[in-house]
ZALUM-130583 format. One record per residue: x, y, z of N, C-alpha, C, CB in turn; residue in three letters. Coordinates in pm, whole numbers, padded with zeros to 5 digits, always signed. Atoms other than C-alpha are relative to their C-alpha. Glycine has a CB too. Example, Ala and Ser with C-alpha at 12.3 -4.5 7.8 and 13.67 -1.06 7.14 Angstrom:
BEGIN
+00089-00119+00000+01230-00450+00780+00090+00120+00000-00099+00003+00125ala-00082-00119-00006+01367-00106+00714-00077+00109+00073+00041+00046-00142ser
***
This chain:
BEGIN
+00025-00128-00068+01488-02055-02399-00102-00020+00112-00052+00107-00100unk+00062+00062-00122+01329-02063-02049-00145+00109-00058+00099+00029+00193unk+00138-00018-00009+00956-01952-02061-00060+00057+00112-00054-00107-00017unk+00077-00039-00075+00896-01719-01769+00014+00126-00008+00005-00048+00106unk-00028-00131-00039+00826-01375-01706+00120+00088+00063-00077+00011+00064unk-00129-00087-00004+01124-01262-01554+00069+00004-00072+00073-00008+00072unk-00105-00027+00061+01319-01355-01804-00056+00070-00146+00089-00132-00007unk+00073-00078+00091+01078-01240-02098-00012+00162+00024-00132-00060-00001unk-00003-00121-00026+01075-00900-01959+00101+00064+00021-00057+00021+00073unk-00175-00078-00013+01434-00833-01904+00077+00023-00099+00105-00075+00074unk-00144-00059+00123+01667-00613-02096+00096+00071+00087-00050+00136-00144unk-00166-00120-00076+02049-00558-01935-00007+00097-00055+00180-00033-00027unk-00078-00108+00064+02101-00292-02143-00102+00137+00043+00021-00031-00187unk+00154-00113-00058+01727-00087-02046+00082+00124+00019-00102-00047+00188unk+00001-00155-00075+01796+00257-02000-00150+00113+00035+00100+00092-00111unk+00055-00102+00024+01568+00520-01890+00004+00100-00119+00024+00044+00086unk-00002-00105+00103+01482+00745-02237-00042+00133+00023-00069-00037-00098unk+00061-00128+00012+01308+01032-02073+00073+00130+00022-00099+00000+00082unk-00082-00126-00045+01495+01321-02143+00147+00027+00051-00063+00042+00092unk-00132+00061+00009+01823+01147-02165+00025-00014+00124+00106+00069-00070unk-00023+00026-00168+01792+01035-01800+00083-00112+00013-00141-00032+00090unk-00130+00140-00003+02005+00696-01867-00023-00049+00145+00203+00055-00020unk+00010+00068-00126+01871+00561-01526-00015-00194-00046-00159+00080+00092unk-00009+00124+00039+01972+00185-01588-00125-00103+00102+00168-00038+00019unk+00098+00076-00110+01642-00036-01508-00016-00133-00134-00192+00115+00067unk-00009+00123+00077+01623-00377-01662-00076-00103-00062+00048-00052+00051unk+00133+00047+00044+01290-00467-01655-00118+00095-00005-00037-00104+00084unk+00121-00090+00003+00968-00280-01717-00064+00032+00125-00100-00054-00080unk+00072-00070-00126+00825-00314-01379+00096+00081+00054-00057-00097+00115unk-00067-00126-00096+01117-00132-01244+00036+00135-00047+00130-00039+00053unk+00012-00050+00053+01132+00094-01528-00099+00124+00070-00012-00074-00088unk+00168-00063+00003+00739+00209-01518+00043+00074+00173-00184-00174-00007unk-00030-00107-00110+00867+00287-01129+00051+00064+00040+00005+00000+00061unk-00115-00100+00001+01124+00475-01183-00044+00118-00088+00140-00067-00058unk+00079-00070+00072+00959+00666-01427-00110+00082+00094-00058-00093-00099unk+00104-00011-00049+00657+00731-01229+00063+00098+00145-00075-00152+00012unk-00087-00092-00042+00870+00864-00967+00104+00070-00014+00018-00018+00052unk-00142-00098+00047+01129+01058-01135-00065+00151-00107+00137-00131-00131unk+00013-00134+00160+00931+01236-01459-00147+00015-00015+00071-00068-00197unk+00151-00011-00005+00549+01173-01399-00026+00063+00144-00080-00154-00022unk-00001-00079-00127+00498+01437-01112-00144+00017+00040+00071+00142-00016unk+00169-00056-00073+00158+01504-00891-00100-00068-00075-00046+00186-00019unk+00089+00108+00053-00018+01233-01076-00013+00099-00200-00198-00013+00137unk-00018-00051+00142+00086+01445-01419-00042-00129-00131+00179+00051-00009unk+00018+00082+00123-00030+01252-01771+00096-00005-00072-00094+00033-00077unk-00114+00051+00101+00190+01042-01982-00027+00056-00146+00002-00172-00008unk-00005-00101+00129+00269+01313-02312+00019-00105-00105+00133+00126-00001unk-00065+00037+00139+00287+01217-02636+00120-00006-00022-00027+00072-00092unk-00134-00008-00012+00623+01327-02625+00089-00107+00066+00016+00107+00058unk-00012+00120-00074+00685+01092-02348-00005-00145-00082-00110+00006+00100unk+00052+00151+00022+00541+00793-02507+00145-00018-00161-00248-00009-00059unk-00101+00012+00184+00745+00876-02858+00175-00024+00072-00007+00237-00142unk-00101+00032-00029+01077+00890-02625+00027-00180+00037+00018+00096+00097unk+00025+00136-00051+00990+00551-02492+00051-00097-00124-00169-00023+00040unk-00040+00106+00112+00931+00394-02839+00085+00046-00094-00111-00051-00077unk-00090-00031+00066+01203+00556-02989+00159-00071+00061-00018+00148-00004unk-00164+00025-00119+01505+00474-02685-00021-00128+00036+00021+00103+00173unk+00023+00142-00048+01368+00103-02603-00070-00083-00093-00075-00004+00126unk+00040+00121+00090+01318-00230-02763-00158-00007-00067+00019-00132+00096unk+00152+00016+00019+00962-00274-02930-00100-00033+00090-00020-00084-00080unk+00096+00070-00096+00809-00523-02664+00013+00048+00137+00023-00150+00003unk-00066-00086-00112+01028-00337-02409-00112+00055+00018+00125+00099-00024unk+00041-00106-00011+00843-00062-02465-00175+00022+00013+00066+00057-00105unk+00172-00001+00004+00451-00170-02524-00014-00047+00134-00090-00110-00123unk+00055+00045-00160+00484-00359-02167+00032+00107+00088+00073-00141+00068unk+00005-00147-00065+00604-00001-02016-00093+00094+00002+00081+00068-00040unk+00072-00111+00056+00397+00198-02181-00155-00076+00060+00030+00029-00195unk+00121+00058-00054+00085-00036-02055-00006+00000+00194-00001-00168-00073unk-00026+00008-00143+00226-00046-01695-00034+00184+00025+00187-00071+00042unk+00039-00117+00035+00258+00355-01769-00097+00071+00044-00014-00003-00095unk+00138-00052-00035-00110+00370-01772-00046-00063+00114-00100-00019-00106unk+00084+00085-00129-00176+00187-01485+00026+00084+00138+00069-00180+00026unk-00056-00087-00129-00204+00338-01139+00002-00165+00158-00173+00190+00043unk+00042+00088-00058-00116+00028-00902+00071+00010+00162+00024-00120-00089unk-00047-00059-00124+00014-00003-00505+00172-00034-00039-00077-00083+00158unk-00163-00010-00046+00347+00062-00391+00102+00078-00125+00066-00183+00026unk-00089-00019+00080+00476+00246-00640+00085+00150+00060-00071+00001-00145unk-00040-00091-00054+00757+00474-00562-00013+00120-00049+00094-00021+00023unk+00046-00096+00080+00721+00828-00586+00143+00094+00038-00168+00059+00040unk-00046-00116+00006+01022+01078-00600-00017+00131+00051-00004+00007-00078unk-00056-00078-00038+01134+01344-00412-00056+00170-00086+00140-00063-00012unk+00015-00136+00078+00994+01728-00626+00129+00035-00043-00060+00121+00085unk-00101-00030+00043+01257+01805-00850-00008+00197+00009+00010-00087-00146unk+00041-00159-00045+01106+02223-00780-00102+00029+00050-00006+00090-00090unk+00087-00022-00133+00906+02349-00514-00010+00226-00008+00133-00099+00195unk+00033-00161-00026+00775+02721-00480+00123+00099+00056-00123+00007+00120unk-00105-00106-00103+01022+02982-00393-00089+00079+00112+00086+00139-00106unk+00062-00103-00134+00943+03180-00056-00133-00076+00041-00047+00188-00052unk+00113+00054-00085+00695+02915+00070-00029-00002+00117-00013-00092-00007unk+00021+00018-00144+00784+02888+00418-00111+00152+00079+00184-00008+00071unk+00047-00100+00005+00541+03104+00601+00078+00078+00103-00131-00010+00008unk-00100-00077-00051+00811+03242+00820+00105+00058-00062+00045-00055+00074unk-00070-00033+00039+01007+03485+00737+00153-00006-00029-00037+00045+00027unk-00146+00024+00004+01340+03355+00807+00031-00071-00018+00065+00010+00063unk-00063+00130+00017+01529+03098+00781+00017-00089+00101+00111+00013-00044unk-00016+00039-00154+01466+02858+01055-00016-00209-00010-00172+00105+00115unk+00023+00152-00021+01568+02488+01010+00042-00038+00130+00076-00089-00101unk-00024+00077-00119+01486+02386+01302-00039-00142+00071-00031+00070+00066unk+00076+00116+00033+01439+02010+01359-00113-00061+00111+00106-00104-00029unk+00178+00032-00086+01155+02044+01622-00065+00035-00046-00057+00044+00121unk+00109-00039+00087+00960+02189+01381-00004-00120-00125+00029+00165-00059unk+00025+00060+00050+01010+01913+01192-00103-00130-00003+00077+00007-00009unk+00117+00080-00069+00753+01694+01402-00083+00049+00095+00043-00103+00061unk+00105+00010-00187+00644+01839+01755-00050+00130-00018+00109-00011+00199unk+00098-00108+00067+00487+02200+01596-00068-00021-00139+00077+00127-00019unk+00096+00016+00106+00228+02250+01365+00057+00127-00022-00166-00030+00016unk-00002+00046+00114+00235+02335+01105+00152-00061-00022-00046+00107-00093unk-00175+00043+00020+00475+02028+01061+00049-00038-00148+00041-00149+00097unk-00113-00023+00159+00760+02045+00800-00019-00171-00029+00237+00069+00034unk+00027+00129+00016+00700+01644+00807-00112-00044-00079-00010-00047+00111unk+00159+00042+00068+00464+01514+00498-00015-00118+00015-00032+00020-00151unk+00009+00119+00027+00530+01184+00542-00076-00113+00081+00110-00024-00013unk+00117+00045-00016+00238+00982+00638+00047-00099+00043-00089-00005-00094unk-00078+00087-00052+00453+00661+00721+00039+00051+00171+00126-00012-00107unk-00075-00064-00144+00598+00845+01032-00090+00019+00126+00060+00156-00029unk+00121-00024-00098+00262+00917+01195-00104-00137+00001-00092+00145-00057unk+00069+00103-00015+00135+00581+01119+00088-00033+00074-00046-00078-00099unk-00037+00108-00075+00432+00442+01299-00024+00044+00128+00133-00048-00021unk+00020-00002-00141+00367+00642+01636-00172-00071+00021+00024+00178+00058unk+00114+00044-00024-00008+00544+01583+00016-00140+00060-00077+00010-00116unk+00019+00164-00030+00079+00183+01560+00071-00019+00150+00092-00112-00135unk-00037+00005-00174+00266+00249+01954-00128+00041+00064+00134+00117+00059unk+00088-00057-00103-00030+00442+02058-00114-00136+00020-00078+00164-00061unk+00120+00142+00036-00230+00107+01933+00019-00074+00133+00048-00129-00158unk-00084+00059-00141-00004-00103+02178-00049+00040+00126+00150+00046+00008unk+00015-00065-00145-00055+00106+02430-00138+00001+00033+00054+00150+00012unk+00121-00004+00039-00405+00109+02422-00116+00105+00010-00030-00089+00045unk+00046-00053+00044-00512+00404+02306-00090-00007-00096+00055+00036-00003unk+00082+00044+00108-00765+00482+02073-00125-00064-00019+00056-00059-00050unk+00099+00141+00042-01007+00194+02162-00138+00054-00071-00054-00102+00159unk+00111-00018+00057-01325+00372+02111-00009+00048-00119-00062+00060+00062unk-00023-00055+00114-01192+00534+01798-00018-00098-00097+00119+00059-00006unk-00067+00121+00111-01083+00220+01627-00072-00169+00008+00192-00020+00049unk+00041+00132-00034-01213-00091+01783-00182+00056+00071+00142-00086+00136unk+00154+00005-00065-01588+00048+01910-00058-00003+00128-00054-00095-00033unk+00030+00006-00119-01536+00009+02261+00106+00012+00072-00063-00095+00026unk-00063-00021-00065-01379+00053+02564+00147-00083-00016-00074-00004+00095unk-00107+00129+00007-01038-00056+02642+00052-00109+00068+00087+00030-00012unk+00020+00148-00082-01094-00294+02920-00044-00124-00059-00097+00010+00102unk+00088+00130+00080-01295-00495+02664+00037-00075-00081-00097+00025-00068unk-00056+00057+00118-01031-00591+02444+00152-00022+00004-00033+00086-00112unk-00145+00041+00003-00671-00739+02457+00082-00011-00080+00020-00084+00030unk-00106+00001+00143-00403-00627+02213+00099-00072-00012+00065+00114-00031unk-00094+00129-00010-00200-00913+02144+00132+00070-00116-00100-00183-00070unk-00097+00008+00111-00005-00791+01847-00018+00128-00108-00023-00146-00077unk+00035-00123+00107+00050-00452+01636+00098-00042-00114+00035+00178+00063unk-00083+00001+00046+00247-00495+01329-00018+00153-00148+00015-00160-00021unk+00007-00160+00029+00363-00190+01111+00071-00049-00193+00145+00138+00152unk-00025+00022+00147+00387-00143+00687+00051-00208+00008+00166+00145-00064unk+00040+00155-00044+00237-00535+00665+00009-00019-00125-00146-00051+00079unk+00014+00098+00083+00349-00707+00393-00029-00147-00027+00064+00013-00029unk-00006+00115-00025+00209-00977+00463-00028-00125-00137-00092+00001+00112unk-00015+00099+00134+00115-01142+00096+00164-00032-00032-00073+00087-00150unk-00156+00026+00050+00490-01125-00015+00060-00092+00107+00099+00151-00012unk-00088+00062-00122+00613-01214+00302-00021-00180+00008-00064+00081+00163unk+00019+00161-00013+00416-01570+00345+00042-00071-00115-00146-00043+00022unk-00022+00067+00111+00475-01638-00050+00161-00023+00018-00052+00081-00133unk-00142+00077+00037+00840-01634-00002+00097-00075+00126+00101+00121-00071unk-00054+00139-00101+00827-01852+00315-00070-00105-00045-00030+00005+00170unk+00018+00141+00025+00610-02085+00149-00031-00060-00148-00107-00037+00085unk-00005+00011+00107+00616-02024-00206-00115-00099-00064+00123-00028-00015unk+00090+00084+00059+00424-02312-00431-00120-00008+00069+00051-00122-00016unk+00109-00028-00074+00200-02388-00151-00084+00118+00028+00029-00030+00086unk+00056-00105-00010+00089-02035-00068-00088+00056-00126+00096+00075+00039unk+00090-00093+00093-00023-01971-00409-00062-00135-00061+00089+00123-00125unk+00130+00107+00006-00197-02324-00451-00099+00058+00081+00029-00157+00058unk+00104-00046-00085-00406-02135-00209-00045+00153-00065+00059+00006+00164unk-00001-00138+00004-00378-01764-00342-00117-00037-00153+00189+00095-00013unk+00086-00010+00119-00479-01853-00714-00178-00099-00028+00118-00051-00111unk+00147-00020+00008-00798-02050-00664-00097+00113+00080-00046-00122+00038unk+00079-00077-00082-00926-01808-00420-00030+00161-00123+00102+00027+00173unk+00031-00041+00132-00844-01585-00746-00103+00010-00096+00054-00043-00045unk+00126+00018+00079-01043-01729-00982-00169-00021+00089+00039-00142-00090unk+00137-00003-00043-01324-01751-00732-00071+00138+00002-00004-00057+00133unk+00012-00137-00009-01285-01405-00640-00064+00080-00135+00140+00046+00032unk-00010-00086+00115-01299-01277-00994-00146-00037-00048+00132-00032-00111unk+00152+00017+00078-01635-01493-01095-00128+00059+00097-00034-00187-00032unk+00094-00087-00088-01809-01340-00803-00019+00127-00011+00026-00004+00115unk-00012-00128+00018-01688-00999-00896-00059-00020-00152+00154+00067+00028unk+00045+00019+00135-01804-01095-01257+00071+00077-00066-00132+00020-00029unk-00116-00089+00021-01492-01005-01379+00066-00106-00124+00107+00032+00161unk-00015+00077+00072-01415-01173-01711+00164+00024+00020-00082+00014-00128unk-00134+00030-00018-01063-01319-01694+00091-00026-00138+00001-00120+00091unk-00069+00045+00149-00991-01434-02100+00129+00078+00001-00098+00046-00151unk-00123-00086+00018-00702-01143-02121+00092-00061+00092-00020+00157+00029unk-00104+00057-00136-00508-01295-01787-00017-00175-00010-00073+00070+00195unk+00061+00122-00022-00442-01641-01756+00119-00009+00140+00000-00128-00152unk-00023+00014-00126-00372-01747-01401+00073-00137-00016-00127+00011+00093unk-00078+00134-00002-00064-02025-01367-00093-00126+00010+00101-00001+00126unk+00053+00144-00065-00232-02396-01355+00119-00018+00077-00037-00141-00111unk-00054+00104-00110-00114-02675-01114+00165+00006-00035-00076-00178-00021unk-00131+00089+00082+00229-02835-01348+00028+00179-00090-00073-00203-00149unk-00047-00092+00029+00280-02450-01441+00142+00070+00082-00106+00060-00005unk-00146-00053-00064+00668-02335-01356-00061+00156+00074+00152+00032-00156unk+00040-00144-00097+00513-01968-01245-00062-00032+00077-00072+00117-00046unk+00071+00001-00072+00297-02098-01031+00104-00010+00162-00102-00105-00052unk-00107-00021-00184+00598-02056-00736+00023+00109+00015+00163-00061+00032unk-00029-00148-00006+00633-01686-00853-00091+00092+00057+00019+00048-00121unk+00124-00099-00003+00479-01387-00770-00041+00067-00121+00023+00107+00093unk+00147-00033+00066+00216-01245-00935+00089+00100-00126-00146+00106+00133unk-00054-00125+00049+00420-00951-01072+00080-00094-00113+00097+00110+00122unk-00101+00070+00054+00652-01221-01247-00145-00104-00080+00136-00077+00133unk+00048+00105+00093+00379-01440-01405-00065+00033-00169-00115-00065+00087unk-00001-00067+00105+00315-01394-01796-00104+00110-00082+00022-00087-00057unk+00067-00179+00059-00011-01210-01791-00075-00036+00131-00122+00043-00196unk+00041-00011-00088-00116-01168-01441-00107+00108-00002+00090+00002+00070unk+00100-00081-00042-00480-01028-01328+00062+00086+00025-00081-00031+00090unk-00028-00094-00093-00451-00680-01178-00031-00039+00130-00061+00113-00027unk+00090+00033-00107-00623-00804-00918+00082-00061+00085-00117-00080-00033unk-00077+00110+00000-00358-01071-00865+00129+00074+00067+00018-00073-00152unk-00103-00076+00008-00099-00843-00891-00015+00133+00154-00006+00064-00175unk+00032-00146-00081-00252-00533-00659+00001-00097+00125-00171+00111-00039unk-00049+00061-00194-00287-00777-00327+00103-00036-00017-00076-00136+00093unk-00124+00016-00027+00013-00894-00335+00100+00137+00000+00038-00099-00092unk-00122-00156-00004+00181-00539-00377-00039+00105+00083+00017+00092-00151unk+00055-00072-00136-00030-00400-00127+00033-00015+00124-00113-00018+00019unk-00073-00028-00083+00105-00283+00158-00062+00068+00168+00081+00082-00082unk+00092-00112-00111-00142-00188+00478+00115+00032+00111-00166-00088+00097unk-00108-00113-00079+00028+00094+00712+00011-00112+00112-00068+00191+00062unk+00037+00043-00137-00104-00122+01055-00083-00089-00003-00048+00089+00080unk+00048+00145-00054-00225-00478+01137+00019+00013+00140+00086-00135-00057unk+00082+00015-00140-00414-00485+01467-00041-00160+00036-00151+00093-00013unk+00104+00121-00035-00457-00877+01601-00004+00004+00175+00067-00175-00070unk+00015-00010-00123-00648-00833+01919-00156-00124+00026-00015+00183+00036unk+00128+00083-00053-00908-01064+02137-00093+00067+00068+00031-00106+00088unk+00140-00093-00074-01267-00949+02241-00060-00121-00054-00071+00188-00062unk+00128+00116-00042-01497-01194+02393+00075-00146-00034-00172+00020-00117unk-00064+00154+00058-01261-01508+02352+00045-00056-00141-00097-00094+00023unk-00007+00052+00172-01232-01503+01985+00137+00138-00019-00214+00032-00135unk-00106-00110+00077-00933-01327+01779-00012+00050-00096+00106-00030-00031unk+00028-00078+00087-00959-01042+01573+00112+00026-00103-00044+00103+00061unk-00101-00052+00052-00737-00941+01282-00099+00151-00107+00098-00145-00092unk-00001-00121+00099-00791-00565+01133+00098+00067-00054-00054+00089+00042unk-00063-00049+00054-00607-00351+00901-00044+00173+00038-00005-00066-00128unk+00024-00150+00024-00556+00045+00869+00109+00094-00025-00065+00053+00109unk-00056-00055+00103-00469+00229+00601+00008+00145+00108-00093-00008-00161unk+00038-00104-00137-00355+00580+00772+00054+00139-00150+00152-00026+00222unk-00006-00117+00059-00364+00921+00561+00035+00114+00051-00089+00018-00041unk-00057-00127-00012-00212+01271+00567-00040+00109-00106+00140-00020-00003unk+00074-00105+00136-00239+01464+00270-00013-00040-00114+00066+00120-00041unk+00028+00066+00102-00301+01254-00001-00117-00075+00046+00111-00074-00051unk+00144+00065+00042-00650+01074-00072+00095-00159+00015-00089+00059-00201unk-00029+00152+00054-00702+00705-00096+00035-00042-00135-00109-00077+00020unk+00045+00042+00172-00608+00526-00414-00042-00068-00070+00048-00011-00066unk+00097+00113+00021-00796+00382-00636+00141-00032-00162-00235+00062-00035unk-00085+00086+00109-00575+00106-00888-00072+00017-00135+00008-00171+00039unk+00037-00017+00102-00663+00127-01243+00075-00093-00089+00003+00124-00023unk-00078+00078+00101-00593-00108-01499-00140-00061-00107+00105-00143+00093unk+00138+00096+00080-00787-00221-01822-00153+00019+00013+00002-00147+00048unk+00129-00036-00016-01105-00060-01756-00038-00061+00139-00089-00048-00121unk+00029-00011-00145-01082-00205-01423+00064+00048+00118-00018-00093+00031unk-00063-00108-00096-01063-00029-01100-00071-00083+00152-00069+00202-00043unk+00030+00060-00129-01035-00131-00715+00069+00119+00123+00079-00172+00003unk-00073-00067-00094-00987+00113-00415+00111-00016+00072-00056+00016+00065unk-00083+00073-00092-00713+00103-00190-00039-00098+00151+00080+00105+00035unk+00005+00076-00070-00909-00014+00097-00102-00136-00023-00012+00072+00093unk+00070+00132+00012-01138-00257-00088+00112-00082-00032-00119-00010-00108unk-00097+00089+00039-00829-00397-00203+00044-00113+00108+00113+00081-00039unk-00072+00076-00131-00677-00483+00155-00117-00050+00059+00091+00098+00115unk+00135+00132-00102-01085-00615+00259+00051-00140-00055-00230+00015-00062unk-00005+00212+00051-00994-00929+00000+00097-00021+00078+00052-00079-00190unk-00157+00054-00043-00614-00938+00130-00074-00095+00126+00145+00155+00067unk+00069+00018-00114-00795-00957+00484-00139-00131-00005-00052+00155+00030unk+00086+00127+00088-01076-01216+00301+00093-00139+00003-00024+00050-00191unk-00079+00134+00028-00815-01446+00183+00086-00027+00117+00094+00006-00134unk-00064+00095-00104-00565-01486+00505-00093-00029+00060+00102+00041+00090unk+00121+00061-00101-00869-01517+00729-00104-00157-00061-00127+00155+00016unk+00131+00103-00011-01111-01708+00545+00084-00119-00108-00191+00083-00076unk-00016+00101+00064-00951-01926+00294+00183-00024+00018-00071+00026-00150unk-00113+00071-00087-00577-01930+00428+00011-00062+00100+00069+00052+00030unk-00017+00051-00149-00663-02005+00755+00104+00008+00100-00009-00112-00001unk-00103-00052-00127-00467-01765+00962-00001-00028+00133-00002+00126+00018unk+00026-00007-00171-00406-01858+01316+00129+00061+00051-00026-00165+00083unk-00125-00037-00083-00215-01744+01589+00029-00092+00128-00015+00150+00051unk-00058+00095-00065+00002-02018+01774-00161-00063+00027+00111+00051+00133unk+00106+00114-00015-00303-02281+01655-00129+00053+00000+00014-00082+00126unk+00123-00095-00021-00591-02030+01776-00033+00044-00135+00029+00131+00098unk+00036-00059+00064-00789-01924+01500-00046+00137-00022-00039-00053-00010unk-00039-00140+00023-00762-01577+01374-00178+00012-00102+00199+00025-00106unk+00111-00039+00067-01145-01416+01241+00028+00139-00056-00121-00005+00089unk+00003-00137+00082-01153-01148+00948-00059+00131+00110-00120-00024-00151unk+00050-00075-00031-01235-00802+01095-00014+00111-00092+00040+00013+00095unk+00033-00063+00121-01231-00479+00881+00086+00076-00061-00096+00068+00011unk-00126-00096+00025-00997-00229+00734-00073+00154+00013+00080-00030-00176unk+00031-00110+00008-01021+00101+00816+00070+00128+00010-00068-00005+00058unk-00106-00110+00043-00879+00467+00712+00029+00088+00149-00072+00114-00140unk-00013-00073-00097-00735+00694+00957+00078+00134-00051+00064-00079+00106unk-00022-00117+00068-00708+01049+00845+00063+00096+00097-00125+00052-00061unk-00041-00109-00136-00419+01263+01081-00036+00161-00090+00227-00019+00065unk+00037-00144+00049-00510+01647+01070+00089+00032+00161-00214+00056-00032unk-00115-00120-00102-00340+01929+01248-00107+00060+00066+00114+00144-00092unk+00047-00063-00035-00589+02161+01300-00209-00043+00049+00060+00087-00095unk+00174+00026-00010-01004+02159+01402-00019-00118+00099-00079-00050-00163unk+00053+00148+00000-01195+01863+01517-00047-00075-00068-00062-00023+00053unk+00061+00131+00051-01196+01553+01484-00116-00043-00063-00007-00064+00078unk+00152+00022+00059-01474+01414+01266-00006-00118-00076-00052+00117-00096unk-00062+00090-00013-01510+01075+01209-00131-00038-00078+00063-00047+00132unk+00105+00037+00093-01747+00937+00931-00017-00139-00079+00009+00094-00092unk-00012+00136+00047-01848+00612+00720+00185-00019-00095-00164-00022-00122unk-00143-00001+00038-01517+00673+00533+00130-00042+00053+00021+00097-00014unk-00138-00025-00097-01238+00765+00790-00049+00074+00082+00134+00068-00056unk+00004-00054-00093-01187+00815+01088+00149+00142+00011-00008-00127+00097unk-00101-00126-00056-00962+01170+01202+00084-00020+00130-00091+00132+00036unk-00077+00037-00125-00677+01117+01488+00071+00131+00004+00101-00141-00005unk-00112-00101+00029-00472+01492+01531+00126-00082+00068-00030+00167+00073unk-00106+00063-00020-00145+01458+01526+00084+00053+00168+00084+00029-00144unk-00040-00092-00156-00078+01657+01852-00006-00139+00102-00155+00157+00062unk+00019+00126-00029-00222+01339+02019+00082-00092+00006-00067-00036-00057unk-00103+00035+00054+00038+01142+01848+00126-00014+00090+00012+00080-00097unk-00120-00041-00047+00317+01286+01957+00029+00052+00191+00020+00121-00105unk+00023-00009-00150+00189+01327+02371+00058-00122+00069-00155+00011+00035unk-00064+00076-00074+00397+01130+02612-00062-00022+00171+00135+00059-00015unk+00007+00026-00110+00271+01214+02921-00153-00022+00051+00071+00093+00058unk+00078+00025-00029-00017+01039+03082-00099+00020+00032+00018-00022+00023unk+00067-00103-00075-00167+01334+03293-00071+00093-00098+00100+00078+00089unk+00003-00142+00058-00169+01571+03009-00154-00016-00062+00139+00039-00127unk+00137-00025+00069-00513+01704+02876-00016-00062-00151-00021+00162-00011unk+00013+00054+00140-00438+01619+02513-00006-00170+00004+00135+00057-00092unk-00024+00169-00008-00361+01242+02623-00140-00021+00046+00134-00072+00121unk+00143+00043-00039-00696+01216+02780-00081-00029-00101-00068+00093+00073unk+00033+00030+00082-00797+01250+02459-00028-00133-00105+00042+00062-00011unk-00028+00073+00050-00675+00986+02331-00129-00202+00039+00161+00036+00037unk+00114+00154-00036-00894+00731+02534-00134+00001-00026-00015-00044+00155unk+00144-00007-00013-01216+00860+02443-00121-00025-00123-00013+00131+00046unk
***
């Protein structure tokens, strides 16, 4: 019998139990996210009821590695669509799907926070923003490169697999004794270990820690040059949901301290460059769109309206905005 996590965790037969949903998922991690977006709503708590369908409709071990994922709150997990929504919410009286109101008026029918990070990441390009985001003017700084929902852990592991995580997992265990973060419960692949080509999610008891950068996902990667040297920053970009903070095992890591290590490890101990040039850590930071008021821009997050956003023309008063 082979000896790795993917195959220890897989059951063909898996069904979803909640509530006779029969959604066929095969392994627990895809389970726990199907779950999580289908029957655990607005960050709702896993019922008793819940937990008894679980270990009643799925295998024993099935079911304790679900039910542990369950409790965990970690990135990327998908979230489902509202299965019921308020009657008579709209605050207009009529019936008016109209799909310019779906972006270019406020109050917009658009929640999705993805959509306004991706015009951000053009306005980046363009070089908007500077004093907002980068600290200074925008003569002072040369945007070489925007890239948009950056996977970049996954991405390099499965162009360079073994190697990439000869690099990922000591930086691991370094990480963790600095955080003074006892490790006994997780054991991290050695050298002559077959998981050690997998990801994290696939190895037999992977850190959270381990697990959360690699499944982390920043909205916008910024690599720009100021003063001869190259910068790489991140930024996480918000709407109406908060940051999140991961939870697992009594331990807990924000969403953007998460993406400082990501940003830690390609910079300082991968040794990111760009074509040879060496690439220097910079910082991660939130960007909170709002509709209405001003801007207000604090150790936290910074505020961008979305009106801004969505301005095309060069002249216009609201675009002026944008450079200042």
């Amino acid at each position: 019998m082979k000896n790795n996590r993917r195959d220890s965790t897989k059951n063909e037969n898996a069904r979803c139990p909640i509530d006779g949903c029969g959604v066929p998922c095969t392994d627990d991690y895809r389970m726990s996210v199907h779950i999580k977006g289908a029957h655990l709503k607005n960050g709702s708590e896993l019922t008793e009821e819940f937990i008894k369908q679980i270990q009643k409709g799925l295998e024993k071990d099935f079911s304790k590695r679900l039910l542990e994922r369950l409790e965990t709150n970690e990135p990327e997990v998908t979230v489902a669509d509202e299965v019921t929504v308020e009657d008579d919410k709209s605050a207009v009286p009529e019936e008016n799907y109209d799909l310019k109101r779906y972006l270019n008026d406020a109050p917009y029918i658009c929640r999705e926070e993805r959509q306004f990070a991706f015009y951000l990441a053009g306005k980046i390009k363009e070089g908007f923003y500077a004093q907002k985001i980068f600290g200074c003017d925008k003569k002072d700084i040369e945007i070489l490169d925007v890239f948009y929902e950056v996977a970049i852990m996954r991405d390099f592991l499965h162009e360079y697999g073994k190697i990439f995580n000869n690099k990922y997992i000591p930086y691991l265990h370094k990480k963790l004794k600095q955080l003074n973060i006892a490790t006994t419960e997780y054991t991290l692949p050695k050298e002559e270990d077959p998981e050690r080509i997998k990801h994290a999610n696939h190895w037999t008891a992977p850190h959270p820690l381990a697990q959360w950068m690699m499944n982390a996902k920043p909205d916008i990667a910024v690599l720009y040059k100021k003063k001869e040297k190259l910068y790489l920053m991140f930024i996480e970009c918000k709407y109406t949901s908060g940051q999140d903070t991961y939870k697992k095992n009594g331990f807990t890591l924000k969403q953007v301290e998460t993406q400082e290590l990501i940003l830690e490890f390609i910079c300082n101990y991968l040794s990111m460059n760009y074509c040879g040039e060496t690439i220097y850590k910079d910082k991660v930071i939130l960007i909170r769109f709002i509709v209405n008021g001003e801007e207000k821009d604090n150790d936290e997050e910074k505020q961008i309206k979305i009106s801004t956003l969505r301005c095309n023309s060069c002249t216009s008063p609201s675009t002026a905005a944008l450079t200042r």
